[in-house]
C-alpha positions in Angstrom: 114.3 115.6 135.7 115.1 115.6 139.3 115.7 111.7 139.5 118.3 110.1 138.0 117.4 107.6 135.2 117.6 104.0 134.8 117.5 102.1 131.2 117.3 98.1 131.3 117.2 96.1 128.1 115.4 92.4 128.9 115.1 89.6 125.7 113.1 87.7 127.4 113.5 83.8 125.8 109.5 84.2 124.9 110.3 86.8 123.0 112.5 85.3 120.7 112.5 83.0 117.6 110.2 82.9 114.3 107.8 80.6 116.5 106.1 84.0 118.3 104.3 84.8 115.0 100.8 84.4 115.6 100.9 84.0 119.4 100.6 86.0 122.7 103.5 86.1 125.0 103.8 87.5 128.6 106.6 89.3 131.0 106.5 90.2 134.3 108.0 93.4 134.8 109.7 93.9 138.6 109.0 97.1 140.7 112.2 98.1 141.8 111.7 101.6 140.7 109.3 103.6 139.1 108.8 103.7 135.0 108.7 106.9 132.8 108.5 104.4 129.4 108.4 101.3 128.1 110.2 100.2 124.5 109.8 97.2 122.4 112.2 96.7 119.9 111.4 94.5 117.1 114.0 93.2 114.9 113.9 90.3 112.5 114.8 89.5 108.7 112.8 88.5 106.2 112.8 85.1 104.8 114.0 84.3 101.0 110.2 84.7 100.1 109.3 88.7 100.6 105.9 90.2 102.4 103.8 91.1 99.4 99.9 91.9 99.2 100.5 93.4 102.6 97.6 94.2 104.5 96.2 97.9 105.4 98.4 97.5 108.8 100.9 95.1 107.2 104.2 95.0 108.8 104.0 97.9 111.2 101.1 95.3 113.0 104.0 93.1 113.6 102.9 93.6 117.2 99.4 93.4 117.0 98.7 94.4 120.6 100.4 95.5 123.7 98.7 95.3 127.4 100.1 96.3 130.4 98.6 94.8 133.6 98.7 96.1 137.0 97.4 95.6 140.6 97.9 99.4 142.5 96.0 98.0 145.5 92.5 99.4 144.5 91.5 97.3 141.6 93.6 95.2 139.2 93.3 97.4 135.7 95.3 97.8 132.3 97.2 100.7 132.6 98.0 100.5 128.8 95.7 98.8 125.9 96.4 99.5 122.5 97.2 98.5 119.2 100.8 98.2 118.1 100.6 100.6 114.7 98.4 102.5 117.3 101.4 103.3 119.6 103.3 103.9 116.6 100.9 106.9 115.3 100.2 108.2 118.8 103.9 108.5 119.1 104.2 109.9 116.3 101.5 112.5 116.9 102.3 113.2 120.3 106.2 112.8 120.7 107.3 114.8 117.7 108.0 111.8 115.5 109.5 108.0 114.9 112.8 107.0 115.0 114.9 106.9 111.6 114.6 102.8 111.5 110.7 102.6 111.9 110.5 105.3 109.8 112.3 102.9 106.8 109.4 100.0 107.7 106.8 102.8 107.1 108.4 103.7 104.2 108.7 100.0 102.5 105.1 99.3 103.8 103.7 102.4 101.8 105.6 100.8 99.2 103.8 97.6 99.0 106.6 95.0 99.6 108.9 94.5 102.3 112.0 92.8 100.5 113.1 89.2 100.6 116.0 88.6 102.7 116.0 92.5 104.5 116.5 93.0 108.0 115.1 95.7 109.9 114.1 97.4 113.1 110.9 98.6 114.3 110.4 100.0 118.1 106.9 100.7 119.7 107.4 103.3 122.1 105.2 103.1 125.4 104.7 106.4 126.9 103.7 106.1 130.2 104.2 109.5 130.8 103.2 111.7 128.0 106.4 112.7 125.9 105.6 116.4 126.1 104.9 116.8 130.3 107.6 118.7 132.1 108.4 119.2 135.5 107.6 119.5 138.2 104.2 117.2 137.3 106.7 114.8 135.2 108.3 112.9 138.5 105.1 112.8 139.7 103.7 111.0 136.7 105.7 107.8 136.8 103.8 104.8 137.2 105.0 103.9 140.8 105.4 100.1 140.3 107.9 100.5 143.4 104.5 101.3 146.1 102.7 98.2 144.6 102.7 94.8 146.0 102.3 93.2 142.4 104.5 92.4 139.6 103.2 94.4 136.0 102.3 92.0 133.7 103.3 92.8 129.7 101.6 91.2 127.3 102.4 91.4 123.3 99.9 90.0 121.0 102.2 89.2 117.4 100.6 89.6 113.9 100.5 86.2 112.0 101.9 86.3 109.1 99.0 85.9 106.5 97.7 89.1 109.3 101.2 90.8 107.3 100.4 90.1 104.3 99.5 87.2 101.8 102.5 85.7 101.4 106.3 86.1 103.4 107.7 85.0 106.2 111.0 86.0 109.0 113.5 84.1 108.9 114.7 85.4 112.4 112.6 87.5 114.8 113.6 89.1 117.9 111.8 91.5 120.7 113.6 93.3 123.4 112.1 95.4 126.0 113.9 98.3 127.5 112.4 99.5 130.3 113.2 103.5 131.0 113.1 104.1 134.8 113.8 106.3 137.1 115.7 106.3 140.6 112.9 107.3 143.4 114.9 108.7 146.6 112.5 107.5 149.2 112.1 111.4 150.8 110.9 112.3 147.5 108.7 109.2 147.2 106.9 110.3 151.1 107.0 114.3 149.8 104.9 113.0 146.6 102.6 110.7 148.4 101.4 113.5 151.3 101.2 116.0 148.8 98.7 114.7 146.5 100.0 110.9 145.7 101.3 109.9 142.4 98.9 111.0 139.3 96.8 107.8 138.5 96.5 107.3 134.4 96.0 104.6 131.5 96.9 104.7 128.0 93.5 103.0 126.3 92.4 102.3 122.9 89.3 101.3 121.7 87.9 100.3 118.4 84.3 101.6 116.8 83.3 99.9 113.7 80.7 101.2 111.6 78.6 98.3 109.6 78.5 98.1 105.7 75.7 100.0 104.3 74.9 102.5 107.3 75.5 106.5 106.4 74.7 109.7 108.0 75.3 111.1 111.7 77.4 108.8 114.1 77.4 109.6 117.6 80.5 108.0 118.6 80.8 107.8 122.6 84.2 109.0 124.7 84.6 106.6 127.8 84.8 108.2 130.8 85.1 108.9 133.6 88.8 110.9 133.5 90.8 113.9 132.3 91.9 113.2 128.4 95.7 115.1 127.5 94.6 113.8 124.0 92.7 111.7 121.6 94.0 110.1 118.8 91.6 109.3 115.8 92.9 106.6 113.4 90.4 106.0 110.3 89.7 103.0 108.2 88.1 103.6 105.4 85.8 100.5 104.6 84.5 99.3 100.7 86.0 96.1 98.7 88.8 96.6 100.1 90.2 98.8 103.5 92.2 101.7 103.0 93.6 104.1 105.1 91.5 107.6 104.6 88.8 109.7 106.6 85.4 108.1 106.7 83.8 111.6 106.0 80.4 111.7 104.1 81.8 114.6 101.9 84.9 114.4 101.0 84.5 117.7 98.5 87.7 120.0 98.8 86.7 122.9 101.4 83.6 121.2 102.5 84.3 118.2 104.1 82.3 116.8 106.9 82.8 118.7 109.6 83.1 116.9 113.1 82.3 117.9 116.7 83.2 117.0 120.3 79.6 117.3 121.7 78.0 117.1 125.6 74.6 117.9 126.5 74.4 120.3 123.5 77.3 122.2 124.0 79.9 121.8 121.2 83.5 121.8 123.0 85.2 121.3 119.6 84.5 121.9 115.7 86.9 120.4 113.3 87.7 118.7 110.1 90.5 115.7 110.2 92.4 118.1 107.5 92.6 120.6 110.2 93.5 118.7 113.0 96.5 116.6 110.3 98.1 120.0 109.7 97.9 121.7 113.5 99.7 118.1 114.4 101.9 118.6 111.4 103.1 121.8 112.7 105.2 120.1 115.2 106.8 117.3 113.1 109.9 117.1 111.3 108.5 116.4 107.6 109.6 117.9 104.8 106.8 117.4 102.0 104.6 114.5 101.3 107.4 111.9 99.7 106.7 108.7 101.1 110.7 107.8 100.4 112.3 111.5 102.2 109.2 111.8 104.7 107.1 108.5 105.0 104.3 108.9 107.2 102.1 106.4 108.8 98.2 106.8 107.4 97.8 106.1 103.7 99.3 106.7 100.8 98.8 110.3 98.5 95.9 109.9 96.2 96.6 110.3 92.4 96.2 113.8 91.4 96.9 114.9 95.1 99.2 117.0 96.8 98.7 115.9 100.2 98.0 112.9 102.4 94.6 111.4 104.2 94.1 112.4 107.4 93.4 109.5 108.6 95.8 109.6 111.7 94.9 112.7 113.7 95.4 113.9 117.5 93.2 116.4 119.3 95.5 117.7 121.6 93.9 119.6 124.7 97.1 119.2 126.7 98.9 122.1 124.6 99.0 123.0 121.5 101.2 120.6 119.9 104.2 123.1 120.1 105.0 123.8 123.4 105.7 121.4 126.4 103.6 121.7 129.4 104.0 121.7 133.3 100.7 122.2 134.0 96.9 120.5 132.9 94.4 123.7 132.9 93.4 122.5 129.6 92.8 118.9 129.9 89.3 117.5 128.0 87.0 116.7 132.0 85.0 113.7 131.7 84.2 113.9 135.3 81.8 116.4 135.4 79.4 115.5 132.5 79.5 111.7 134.1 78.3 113.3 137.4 75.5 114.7 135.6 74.4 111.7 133.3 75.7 113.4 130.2 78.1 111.6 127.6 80.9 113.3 125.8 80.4 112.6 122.2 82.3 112.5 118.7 79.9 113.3 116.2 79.9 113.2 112.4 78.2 111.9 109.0 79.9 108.4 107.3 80.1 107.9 104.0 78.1 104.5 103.1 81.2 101.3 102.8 80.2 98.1 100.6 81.7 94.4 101.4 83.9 96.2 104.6 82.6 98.5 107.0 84.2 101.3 108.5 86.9 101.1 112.0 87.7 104.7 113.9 89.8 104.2 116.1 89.7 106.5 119.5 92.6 106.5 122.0 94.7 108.4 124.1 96.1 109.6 127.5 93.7 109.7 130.5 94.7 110.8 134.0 92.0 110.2 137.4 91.4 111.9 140.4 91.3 115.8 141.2 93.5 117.7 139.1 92.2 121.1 140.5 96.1 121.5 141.9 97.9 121.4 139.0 95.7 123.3 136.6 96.4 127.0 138.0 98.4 129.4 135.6 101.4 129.1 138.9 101.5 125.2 138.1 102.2 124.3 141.5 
């Protein structure tokens, strides 16, 4: 990058200490410089009494929640709102992969138990700017905290522990957050902001449960307004109990339900969840479908199976999930439709769920404003 980078490592005294379990704890984050990412790293040990019946999130949910709060003089707004194991799988989906230590936790949570007594690591990577932007557009998507007159406000929601599992408990439990910033000359901060400004964005997730007993079509709607890089689909299959699979109402091989991005009649994408798993498996550094050599987060491999749900998927309109990109020609517009009264849809047939309903999650990257100057084939 053309700035030089800055990495601080905070624990604030909130943060610490079995007694977060089950809470919500704030930080104020300073604006001395502008921030590329955030990371929260989660380290604890287990108590003499292991995590068993974990739940369908289990220990990656550790950090149920993450909000980032911010004031940028028009409106106050959350620049980030997601799940914790949803950061994890967009990540994982969008950056390439995990790192080796959250990759273990995914492993022993596919494995049902998380041992008495272990310790272990797990970091939630905040991308404020999407891993695979380049420059020039990458400087110019930091989130400027150093032109606001606010303090950003982090807030971490922890999992409880019966929310881990049905028995267990840590014995010691720490969070540190490491901010990743980046130095901002202020000649290049004037050059950005009369040339365009600083590209406005949040990183938003949002829920969409579908009721026991209801079937069929499913018009799911896509906020707007905005310009989406990506959306990433994460599927809970309801019944007696919650798994993590697709929620398709035919799940026969080579005829599964296929699903649609749909506005005013026009179909912008066709797809199956199978499809979209293996374009975003393309890019990642698996081997086969071992949960112990290459765990991945999104259910386990059905018996008689050779491959893996795809319930954690990423429609990638930025690129094609193998090359970086300096440019956003191919960004999903939710400005235009909006304009119009028209609604960007995600459409498909459910199966039917007894006792538990259905949950699809939808979330991803959206930028605001005119992008009209940085989606030419010359970039810039």
């Amino acid at each position: 990058m053309v700035t030089k980078q800055r990495r601080h490592v905070f624990n604030p005294p909130q943060f610490q200490g079995t007694s977060i379990v089950g809470t919500e704890q704030k930080f104020a984050i300073d604006r001395t410089w502008p921030i590329e990412e955030i990371h929260l790293v989660v380290s604890g040990t287990v108590s003499a009494t292991a995590f068993t019946g974990l739940t369908t999130d289990g220990m990656l949910g550790v950090v149920k929640k993450v909000t980032l709060a911010a004031n940028d003089g028009t409106q106050p707004r959350n620049v980030v709102d997601y799940s914790g194991i949803g950061l994890l799988e967009y990540c994982a989906n969008a950056g390439l992969n995990l790192d080796a230590a959250s990759l273990e936790v995914v492993k022993l949570q596919l494995a049902g138990t998380i041992t008495a007594s272990v310790s272990f690591r797990l970091t939630y990577r905040i991308p404020l700017v999407h891993p695979m932007i380049q420059e020039p557009l990458r400087t110019r998507m930091l989130l400027p905290a150093h032109n606001w007159d606010q303090d950003l406000n982090l807030s971490i929601q922890f999992a409880s522990n019966t929310e881990i599992g049905s028995a267990g408990s840590f014995s010691a439990l720490s969070t540190e957050v490491v901010l990743v910033r980046r130095v901002m000359p202020e000649s290049l901060n004037q050059q950005i902001l009369s040339s365009g400004g600083y590209i406005p964005f949040d990183l938003i997730e949002q829920p969409y449960s579908i009721g026991v007993g209801i079937s069929g079509e499913q018009r799911i709607n896509i906020p707007s307004p905005g310009s989406y890089l990506n959306l990433n689909l994460r599927s809970y299959k309801g019944g007696s109990t919650v798994t993590r699979d697709v929620i398709d109402a035919v799940t026969t091989l080579g005829s599964e339900t296929k699903w649609t991005l749909t506005s005013g009649g026009v179909t912008e994408q066709e797809f199956r969840f199978k499809h979209i798993q293996t374009a975003n498996e393309f890019s990642r550094p698996i081997n086969a479908i071992s949960n112990t050599s290459s765990p991945v987060i999104g259910g386990a491999v059905a018996a008689n199976t050779a491959f893996r749900p795809a319930s954690s998927i990423m429609l990638d309109f930025m690129g094609d999930g193998l090359n970086d990109a300096n440019e956003l020609g191919s960004t999903l517009d939710l400005n235009l439709p909006q304009k119009s009264g028209l609604k960007m849809e995600l459409v498909g047939s459910v199966s039917s769920a007894s006792t538990n309903g259905h949950v699809l999650f939808v979330g991803g990257h959206r930028l605001y404003g005119d992008l009209t100057r940085w989606q030419s084939a010359r970039g810039l």
